[in-house]
Residue, then its C-alpha position, 0 to 999 in steps of 0.5 A: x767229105x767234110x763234117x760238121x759236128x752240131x748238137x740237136x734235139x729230135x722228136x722221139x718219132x724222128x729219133x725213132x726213125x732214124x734209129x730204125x734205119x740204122x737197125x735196118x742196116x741203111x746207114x751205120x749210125x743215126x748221125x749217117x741216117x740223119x746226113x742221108x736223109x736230109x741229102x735225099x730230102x734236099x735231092x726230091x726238093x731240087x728235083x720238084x723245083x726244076x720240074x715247077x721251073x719246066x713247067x712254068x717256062x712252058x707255060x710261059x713260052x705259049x703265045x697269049x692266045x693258048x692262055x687259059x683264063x682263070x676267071x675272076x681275079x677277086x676268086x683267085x685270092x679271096x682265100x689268101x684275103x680272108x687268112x691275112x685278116x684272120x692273122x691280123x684278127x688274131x694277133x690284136x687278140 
């Protein structure tokens, strides 16, 4: 496997982490713990993404009359509305 040296900054809860699971004998130094933990954190993503992609061509393959209705569209993203405005609010502010 080929390797990249790279410096980084951890908080001291993700050094702490990492350290405890050397201490505890997973990974044999916080270099491996890191490497570890990020090829599981990218597995259970890859993993989360093709069950949403399943899902959402299951959903996509019904015929249009077994679609649920979702009611008011206005409903659907007066939230994702009023967040862009705050975000605009606050950066005039």
């Amino acid at each position: 496997m080929t390797t990249h040296k790279q410096s980084v900054s951890f908080t001291v809860f993700a050094f702490d982490y990492a350290r405890g699971l050397v201490e505890a004998g997973e990974y044999p130094n916080v270099s491996a713990a890191v490497s570890g933990e990020l090829t599981k954190a990218k597995s259970a993503r890859d993993r989360d993404e093709r069950v949403f992609e399943a899902e959402l061509r299951r959903r996509l393959s019904l015929p249009i009359d077994q679609w649920q209705p979702i009611g008011d569209l206005g409903e659907v993203t007066d939230s994702g509305r009023s967040y862009l405005v705050e975000l605009e609010r606050d950066r005039r502010d």
